[in-house]
N, C-alpha and C positions, 0 to 999 in steps of 0.2 A: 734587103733580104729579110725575112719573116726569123720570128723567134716562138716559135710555137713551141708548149709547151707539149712532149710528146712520155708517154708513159713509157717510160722504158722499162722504167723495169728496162728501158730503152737507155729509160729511164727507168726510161726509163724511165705504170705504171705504174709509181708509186704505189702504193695504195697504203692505207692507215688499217686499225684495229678495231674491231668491234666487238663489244662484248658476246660469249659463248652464245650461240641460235640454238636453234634446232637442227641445225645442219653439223653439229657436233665436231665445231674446231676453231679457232678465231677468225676471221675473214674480215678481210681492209679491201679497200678499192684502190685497185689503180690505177690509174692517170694512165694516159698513158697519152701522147701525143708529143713528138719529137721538141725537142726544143733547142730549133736553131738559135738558142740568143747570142747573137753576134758573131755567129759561130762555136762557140762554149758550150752549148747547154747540150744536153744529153739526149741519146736516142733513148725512155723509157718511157711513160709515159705512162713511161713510166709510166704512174703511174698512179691514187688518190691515198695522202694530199703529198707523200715521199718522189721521189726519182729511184729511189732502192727498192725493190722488188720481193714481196713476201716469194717464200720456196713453196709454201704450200698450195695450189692448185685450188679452184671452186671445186668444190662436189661434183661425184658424178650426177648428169639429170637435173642440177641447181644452175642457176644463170642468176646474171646481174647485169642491170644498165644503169649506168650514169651518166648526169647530164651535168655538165660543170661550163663554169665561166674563168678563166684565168688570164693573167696579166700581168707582165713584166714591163719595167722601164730599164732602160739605159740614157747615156744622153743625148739629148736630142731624137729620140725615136721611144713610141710606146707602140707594143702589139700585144693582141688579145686572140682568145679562143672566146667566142660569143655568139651561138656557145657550139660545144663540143659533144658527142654524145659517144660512147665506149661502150659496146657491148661484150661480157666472159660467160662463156658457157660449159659445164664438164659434158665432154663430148664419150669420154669414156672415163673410167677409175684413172687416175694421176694424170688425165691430160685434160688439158684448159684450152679452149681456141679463142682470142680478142678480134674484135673489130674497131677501130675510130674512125669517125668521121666530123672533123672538123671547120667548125665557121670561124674564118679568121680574118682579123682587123690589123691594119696598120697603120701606124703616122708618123709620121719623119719629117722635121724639119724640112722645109724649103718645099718642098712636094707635098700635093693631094693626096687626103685619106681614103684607104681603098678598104673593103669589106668584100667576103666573099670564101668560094670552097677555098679549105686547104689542102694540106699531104695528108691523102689517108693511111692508117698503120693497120698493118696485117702481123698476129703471132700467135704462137702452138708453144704453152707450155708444158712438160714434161717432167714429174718427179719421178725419181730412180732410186732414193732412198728415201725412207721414211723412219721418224725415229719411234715409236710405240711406246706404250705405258712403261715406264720407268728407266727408259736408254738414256745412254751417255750421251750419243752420235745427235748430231742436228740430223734433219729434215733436207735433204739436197734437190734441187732440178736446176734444167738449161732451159732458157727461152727464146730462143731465133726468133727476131722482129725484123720485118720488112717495112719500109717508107715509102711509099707510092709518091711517085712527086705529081699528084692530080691538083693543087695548088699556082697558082700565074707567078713564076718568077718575078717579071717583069712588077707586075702592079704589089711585090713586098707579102705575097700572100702564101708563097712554097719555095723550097730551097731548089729546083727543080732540076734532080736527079734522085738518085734513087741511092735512101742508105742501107745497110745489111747490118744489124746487131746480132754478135752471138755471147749471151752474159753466163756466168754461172749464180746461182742465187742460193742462201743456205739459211737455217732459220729454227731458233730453238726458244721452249717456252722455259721460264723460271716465275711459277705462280702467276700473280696478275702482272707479268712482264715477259712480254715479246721481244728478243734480240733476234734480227737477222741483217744480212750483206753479202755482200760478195761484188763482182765485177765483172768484167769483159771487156772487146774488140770490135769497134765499128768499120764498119769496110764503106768508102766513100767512092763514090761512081760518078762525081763531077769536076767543072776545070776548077784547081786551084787549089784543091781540097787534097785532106790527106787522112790516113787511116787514124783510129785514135784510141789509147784505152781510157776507161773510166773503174771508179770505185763507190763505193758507197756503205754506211752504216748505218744504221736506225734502230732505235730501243721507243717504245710503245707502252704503257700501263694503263691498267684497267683501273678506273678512280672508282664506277662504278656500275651498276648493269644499266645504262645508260652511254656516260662518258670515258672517254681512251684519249688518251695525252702521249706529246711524247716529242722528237727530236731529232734531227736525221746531219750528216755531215758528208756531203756528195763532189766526189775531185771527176774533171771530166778534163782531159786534156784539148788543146785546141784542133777546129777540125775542117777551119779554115785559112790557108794559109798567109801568115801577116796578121793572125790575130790570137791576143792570150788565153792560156789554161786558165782554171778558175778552181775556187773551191767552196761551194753553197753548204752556207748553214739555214736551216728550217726547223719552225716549229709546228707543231699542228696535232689535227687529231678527229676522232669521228663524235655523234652524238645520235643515238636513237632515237628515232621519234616515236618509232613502232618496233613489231617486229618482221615490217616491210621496208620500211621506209626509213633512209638513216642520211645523215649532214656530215661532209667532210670539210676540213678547212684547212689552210696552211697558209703562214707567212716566212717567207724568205727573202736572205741578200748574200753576195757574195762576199768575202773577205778578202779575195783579191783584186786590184780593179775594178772595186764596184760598177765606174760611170762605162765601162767598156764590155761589163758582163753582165752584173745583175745590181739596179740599185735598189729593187724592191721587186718583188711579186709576190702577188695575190692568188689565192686558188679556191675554191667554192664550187660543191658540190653538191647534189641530191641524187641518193643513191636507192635503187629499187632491187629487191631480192626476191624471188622466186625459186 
């Protein structure tokens, strides 16, 4: 079975922080492509380079593509997004539509490496509150992501059924520091599998109008059955090259049963704004 890393926001994606645009508000990219690791990993995809999902929405009329490479091991099997390309676009004022479409690699002991399409991820984010110049209240939206299972079970490249995320995602700024989290319920549509919730936290800083750092802590419970919850810690963060052009990156591992959830991954991106 594939272990693709899926933005959920899904993971949930993730996305990281970038210093203030012109588009007038912080914007991360996120990941977003499910991440069946071993059954563990999150539907977000998430999302660049977190699995915890900013609240705040692209611009309406602004869009973004990224093209990332990502990489998880466990024992005895490694699989990769190579690559993955995530398109977000504001379709109207607070609502954000995603697209993924991912190339995914596999290798597992004893059997042949396979490359090829994976699951692609469909979602509509949605903010309903917004906090404004000098509120208390965070930033809130929902993000429903679908998992298309157009990936080959069989050859380790798609988990092949079809999963349903519904998160709630919340997000509030303090200076050059982003805090946002929240959670949600996967609804799982194949044999053996079973519904799951996850969590997640992330804090983000502005080091400079270039570089954002920062840290995230993501519990996904298990969503396959006969296999463990996990609970991923990551570091990571974006760096501008331009004010088009921007690098995401993260390093993660689990803390619980690494060799059966995550003993490493890698995440790397190039991100295009418009």
């Amino acid at each position: 079975m594939s272990r693709l890393r899926i933005d959920l926001g899904w993971g949930v994606h993730a996305r990281t922080i970038r210093a203030r645009s012109g588009r007038g508000r912080w914007r991360g990219a996120e990941i977003a492509l499910l991440l069946p690791v071993i059954g563990w990993a999150v539907p977000a995809d998430a999302g660049p380079p977190f699995n915890t999902e900013f609240a705040a929405p692209i611009g309406y009329g602004n869009g973004e593509v990224d093209v990332y490479a990502q990489t998880t091991h466990i024992q005895g099997d490694t699989s990769a997004s190579l690559p993955a390309i995530q398109a977000d676009y504001g379709v109207l004022p607070n609502v954000e539509v995603r697209a993924v479409l991912p190339f995914a690699f596999d290798s597992s002991a004893g059997r042949p490496s396979h490359y090829g399409l994976g699951d692609v991820q469909l979602g509509v984010k949605y903010r309903f509150i917004e906090d404004g110049a000098g509120a208390w209240w965070p930033q809130v939206s929902v993000f429903p992501l679908l998992l298309v299972p157009t990936g080959d079970q069989e050859r380790g490249l798609g988990q092949g059924h079809a999963t349903y995320s519904l998160p709630l995602w919340l997000q509030k700024d303090f200076g050059p520091w982003t805090v946002y989290g929240g959670g949600g319920y996967s609804f799982e549509y194949g044999l053996k599998t079973r519904n799951s919730w996850f969590a997640g936290i992330a804090a983000l800083r502005r080091i400079d109008d270039k570089l954002a750092f920062g840290g995230e802590v993501f519990y996904k419970e298990a969503r396959i059955v006969g296999t463990p919850s996990g609970t991923n810690l990551s570091l990571g963060g974006s760096y501008n090259l331009s004010a088009t052009y921007h690098v995401y990156f993260a390093l993660s591992r689990s803390v619980e049963r690494p060799s059966r959830t995550n003993e490493g991954s890698l995440y790397v991106a190039l991100a295009v704004t418009f």
